[in-house]
C-alpha positions as CSV (number, residue, x, y, z in Angstrom):
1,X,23.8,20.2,52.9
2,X,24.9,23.7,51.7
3,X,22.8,26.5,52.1
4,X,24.0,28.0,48.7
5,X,22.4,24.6,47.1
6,X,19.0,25.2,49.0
7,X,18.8,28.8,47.8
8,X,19.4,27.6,44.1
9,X,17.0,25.2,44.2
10,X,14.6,28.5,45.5
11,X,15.7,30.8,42.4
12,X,15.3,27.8,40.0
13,X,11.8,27.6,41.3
14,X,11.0,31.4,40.8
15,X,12.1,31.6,37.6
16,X,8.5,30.4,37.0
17,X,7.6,33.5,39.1
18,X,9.2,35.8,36.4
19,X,8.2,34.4,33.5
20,X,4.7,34.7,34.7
21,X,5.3,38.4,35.5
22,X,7.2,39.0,32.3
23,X,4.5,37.0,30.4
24,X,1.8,39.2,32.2
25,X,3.9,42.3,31.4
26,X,4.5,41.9,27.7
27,X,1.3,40.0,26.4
28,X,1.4,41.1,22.9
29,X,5.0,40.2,22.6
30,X,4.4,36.8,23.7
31,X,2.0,36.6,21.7
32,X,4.1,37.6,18.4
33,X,7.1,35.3,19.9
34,X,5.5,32.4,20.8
35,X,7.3,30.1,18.9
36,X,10.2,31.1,19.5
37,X,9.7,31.0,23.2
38,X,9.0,27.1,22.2
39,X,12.1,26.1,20.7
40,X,13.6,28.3,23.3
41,X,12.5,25.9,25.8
42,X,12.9,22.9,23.8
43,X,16.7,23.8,23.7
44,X,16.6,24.7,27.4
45,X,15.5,21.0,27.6
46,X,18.0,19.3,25.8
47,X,20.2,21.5,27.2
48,X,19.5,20.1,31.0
49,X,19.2,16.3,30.0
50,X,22.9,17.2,27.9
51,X,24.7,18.5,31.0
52,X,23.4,15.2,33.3
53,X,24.5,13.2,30.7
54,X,28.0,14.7,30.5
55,X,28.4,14.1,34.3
56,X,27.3,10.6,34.0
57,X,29.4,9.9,31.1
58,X,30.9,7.0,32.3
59,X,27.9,5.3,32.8
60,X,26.2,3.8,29.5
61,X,22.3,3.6,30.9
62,X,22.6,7.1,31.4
63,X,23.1,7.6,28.1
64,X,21.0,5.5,26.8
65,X,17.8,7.0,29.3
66,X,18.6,10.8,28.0
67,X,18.4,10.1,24.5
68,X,15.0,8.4,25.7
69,X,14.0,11.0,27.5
70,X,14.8,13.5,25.1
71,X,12.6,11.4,21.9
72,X,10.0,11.3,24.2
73,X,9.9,14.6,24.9
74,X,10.2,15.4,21.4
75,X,7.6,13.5,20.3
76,X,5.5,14.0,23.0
77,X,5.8,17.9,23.8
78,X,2.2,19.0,23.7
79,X,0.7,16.0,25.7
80,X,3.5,16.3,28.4
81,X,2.3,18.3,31.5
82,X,5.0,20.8,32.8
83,X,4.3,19.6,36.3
84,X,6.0,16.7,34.9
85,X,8.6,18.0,33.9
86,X,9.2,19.8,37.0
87,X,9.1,16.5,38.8
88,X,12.0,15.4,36.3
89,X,13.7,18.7,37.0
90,X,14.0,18.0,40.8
91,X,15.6,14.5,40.2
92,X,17.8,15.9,37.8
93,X,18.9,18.7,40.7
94,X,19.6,15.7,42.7
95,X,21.8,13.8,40.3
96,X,23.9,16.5,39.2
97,X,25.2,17.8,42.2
98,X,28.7,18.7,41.2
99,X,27.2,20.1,38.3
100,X,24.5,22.1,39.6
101,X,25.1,25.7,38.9
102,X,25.0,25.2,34.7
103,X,21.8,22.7,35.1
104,X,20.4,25.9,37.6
105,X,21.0,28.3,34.9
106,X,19.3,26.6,32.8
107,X,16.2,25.2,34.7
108,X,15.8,28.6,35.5
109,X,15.6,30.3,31.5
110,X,13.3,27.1,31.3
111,X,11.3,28.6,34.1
112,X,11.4,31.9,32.2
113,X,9.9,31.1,29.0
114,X,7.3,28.3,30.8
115,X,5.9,31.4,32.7
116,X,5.9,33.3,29.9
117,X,3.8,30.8,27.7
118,X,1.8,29.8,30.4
119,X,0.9,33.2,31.9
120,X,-2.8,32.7,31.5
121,X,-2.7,29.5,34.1
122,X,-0.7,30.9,37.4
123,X,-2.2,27.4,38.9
124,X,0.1,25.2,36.8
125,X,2.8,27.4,37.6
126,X,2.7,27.1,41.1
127,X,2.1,23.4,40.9
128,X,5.1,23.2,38.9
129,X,7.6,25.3,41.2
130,X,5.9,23.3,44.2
131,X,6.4,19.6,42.6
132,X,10.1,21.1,42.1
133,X,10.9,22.2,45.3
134,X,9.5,19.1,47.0
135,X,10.9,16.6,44.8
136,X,14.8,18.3,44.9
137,X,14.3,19.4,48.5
138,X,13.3,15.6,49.3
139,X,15.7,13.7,47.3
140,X,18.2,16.4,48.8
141,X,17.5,15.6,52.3
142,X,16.5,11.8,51.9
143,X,20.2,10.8,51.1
């Protein structure tokens, strides 16, 4: 297992950390860009189900489960708990390992703007970066 995999799996997880402190910083601009901070992470979203899919390509379910995931998220964005989504996050860490560093980048602006809206509740956010690490740490170290 590489260390430098370990450590993004760490950053990826503080990006909640940030966003928090950013969201804590800059209330009123939050406030004034909340919207846009939720198609921001709406993109972020597609954009991390879009780069699993390119690496599994070849295989048709995958496919077929992003597009689901993706409606469902889409339909479903304001009942879906980001803990949730965090859980997803980790398995996606472990099934796009060769392409890890783009999905990183990403789950990390995601973690940005999810602090940032969610400021207010520091308990979901470290729920959230906790069900991450566990769930990519164990799936990691399991196989």
């Amino acid at each position: 297992m590489d260390k430098q995999y370990l450590i993004s799996i760490l950053i990826v997880a503080l990006g909640l950390l940030c966003g928090y402190v950013l969201g804590k910083i800059m209330k009123k601009e939050v406030k004034q860009g909340k919207n846009y901070l939720m198609i921001l992470q709406k993109g972020l979203f597609t954009a991390c189900v879009f780069i699993v899919m390119y690496e599994y390509r070849d295989i048709v379910h995958f496919i077929w489960l992003g597009a689901l995931m993706l409606l469902l998220y889409y339909f479903y964005y304001k009942r879906v708990n980001q803990i949730l989504i965090y859980v997803f996050y980790g398995v996606l860490a472990f099934l796009a390992y060769d392409y890890f560093l783009p999905l990183a980048g990403t789950q990390f602006l995601y973690g940005i703007t999810t602090g940032s809206l969610n400021w207010k509740d520091l308990g979901l956010l470290i729920k959230s970066g906790i069900a991450y690490l566990t769930v990519a740490v164990l799936l990691i170290l399991l196989v």
